[in-house]
GULUMZA-963403 format. One line per 2 residues: for each residue x, y, z of C-alpha. Coordinates in pm, 1 decimal. Example, Ala and Ser with C-alpha at 12.3 -4.5 7.8 and 13.67 -1.06 7.14 Angstrom:
REM residues 2
1230.0 -450.0 780.0; 1367.0 -106.0 714.0
REM end
This chain:
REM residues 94
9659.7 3857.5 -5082.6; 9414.2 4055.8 -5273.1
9098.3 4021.6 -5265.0; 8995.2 3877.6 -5657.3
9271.5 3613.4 -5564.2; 9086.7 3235.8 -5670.8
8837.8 3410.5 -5866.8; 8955.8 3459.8 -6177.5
8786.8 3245.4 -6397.9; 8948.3 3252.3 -6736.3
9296.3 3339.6 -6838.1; 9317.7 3771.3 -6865.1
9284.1 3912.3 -7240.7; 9546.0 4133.1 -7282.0
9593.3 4355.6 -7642.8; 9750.0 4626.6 -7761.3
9638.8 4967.0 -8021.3; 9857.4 5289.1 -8143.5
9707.0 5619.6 -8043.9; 9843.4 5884.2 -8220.9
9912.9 6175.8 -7990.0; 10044.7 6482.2 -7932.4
10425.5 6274.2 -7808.4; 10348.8 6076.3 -8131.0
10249.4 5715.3 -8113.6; 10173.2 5577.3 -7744.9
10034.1 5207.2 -7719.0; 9733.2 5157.4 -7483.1
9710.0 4849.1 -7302.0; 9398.4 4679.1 -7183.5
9308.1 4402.3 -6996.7; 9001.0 4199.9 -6971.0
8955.8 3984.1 -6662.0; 8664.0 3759.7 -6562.4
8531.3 3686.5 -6195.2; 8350.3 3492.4 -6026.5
8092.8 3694.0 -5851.1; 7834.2 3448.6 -5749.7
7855.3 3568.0 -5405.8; 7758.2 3921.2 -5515.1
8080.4 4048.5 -5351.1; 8246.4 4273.8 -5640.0
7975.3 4533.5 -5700.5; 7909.1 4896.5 -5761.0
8077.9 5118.9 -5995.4; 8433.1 5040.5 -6016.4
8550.5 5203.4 -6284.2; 8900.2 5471.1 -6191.4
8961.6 5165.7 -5944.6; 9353.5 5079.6 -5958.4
9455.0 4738.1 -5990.0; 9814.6 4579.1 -6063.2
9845.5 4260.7 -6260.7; 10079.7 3988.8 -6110.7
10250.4 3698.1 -6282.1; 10308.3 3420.2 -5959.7
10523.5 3182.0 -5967.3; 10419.9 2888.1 -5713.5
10729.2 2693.5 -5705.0; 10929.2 3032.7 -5575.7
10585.5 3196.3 -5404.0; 10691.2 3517.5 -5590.3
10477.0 3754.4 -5779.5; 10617.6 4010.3 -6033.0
10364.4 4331.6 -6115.1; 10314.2 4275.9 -6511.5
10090.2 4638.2 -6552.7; 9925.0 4865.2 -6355.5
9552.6 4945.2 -6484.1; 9287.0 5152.4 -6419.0
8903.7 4988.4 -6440.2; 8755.0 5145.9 -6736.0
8429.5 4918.8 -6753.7; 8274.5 4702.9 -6543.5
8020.4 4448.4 -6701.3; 7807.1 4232.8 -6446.1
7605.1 3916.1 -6507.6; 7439.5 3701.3 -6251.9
7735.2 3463.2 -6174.8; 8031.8 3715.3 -6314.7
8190.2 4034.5 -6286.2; 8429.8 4132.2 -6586.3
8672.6 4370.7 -6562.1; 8813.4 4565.0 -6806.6
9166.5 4769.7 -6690.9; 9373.2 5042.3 -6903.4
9696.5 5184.5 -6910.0; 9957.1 5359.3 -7086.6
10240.1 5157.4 -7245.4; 10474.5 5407.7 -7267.8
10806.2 5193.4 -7411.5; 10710.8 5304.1 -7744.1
10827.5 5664.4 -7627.4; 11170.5 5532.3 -7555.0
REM end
């Protein structure tokens, strides 16, 4: 188990923009996740942290990785930490 698991408070914000690069177009990916942090235990800069998003299913007690992100911002109130993760969606090259 990781260690965010039971905190997420609201269901992740995922969306989708075209860069236009050198390859040609390339989608980023971000993700926006809320904690709860009322414990103070997610602090400190966190951003070039890893993380891998999981879809679980209860009934079979499997998780499937969804994305792999990177923590590009990390955006603390008194009772929350939010996350935001990026990474490169790179179907669109296929």
């Amino acid at each position: 188990m990781a260690f965010y698991d039971g905190r997420i408070l609201r269901d992740p914000q995922v969306s989708r923009r075209l860069v236009n690069t050198r390859y040609g177009p390339v989608e980023l990916q971000t993700v926006t996740i809320e904690l709860d942090n009322t414990d103070d235990g997610i602090s400190g800069d966190l951003r070039g942290v890893p993380f891998d998003a999981d879809l679980y299913d209860e009934v079979t007690g499997t998780a499937v990785v969804q994305g792999s992100f990177v923590v590009s911002e990390v955006i603390y109130s008194r009772v929350t930490a939010t996350l935001v993760g990026i990474n490169m969606d790179l179907s669109a090259l296929e």
